[in-house]
N, C-alpha and C positions, 0 to 999 in steps of 0.2 A: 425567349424560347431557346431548344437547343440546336446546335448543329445536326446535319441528315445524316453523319453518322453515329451519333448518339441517341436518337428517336428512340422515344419511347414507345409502348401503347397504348398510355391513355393519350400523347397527343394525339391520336388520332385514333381512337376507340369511338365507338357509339355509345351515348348516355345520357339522359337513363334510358334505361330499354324496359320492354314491356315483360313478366314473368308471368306463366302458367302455372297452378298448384297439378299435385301428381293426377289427383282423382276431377280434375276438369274434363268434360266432355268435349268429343271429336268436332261437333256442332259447334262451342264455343269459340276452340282453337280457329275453325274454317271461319268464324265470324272475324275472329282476330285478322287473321292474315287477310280477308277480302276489306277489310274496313281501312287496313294501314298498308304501307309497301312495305313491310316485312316481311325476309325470305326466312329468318330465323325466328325460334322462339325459346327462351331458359325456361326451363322446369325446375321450381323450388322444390325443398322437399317440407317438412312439418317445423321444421328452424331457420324457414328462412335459406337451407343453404342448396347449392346450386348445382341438382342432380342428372341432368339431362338434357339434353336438348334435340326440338321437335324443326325437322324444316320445313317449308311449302311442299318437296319431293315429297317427304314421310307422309305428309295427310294426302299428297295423290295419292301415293301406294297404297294407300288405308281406307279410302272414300270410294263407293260406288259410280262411275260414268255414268249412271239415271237418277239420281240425286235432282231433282226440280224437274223432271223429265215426264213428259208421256209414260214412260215406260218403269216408273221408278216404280218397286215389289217393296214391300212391307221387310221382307231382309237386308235390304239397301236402306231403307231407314235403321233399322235398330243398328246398324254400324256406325251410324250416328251419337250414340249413347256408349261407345267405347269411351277409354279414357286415355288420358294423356300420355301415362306409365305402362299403355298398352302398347303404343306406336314409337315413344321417344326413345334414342339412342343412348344407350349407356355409360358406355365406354367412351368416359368425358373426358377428354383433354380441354386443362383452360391453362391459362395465364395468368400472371398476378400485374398489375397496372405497371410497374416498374421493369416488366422486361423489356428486351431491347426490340423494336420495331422489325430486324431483320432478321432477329431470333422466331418469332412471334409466323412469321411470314415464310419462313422456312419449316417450321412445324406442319402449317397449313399444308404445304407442298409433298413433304415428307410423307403424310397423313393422310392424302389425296382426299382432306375437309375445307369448306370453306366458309368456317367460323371457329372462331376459338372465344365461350366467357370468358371475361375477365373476372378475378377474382380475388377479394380479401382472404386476412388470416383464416378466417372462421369460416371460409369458403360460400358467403354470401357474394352474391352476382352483382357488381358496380358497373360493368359495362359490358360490351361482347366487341369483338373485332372481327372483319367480314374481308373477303380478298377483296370485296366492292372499296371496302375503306381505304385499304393498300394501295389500289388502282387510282381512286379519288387521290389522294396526297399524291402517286406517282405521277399521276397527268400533271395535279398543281404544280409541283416541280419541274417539271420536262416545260411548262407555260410561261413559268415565272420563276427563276431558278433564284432570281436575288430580290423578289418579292412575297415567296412563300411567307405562309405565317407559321411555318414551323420553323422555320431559319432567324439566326441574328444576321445581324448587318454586321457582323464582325468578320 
């Protein structure tokens, strides 16, 4: 592996990750996020490539509080039947696997986001990096400084 100050972000990217197409329903998405622990999700476009991205926060803001409710009205459902490229954020900032881990992590901060896709030339989605991940390797480090599995024994 390499040394903690050459990290990259696929050592410690998420992958593979699950992607949404544009025109997926809100109901879908909500399936997604309640069936797995994912606070992220990448939105593909019609190639494959990697146009947006939907968080847990984005389908609060989007979803009715009477959703399975007593109280739920027939317009709290049809908000349901929105779609992915209704809610997702556009203004994508990603990364390519080969950036530097503290580059990647300074962006987040800069950005006040906390996910960055990762991504190939052709801007297809290979992984997604989350401050959870940064946090994850930063504990393992601070635990085990000379037994991480991002480190040599060199």
């Amino acid at each position: 592996m390499t040394h903690t100050h050459s990290l990259i972000v696929s050592d410690v990217m998420t992958h593979p990750l699950q992607t949404v197409a544009m025109d997926d329903s809100i109901q879908t998405i909500r399936n997604i996020f309640e069936s797995h622990s994912y606070h992220h999700l990448v939105v593909h476009g019609d190639h494959n490539e990697c146009v947006g991205v939907i968080s847990d926060r984005d389908l609060l803001k989007n979803i009715s509080p009477f959703i399975g409710k007593m109280g739920e009205r027939t317009a709290d459902r049809s908000l349901m039947d929105r779609r992915a490229h209704q809610i997702m954020t556009r203004q994508l900032i990603a990364v390519r696997p080969n950036t530097a881990l503290r580059a990647a992590a300074r962006v987040m901060l800069d950005h006040r986001i906390s996910c960055l896709p990762v991504v190939d030339q052709k801007k297809h989605c290979v992984g997604i990096i989350t401050l959870r991940d940064v946090v994850r390797w930063a504990v393992e480090e601070l635990e085990y400084p000379h037994h991480s599995e991002f480190k040599n024994a060199a």
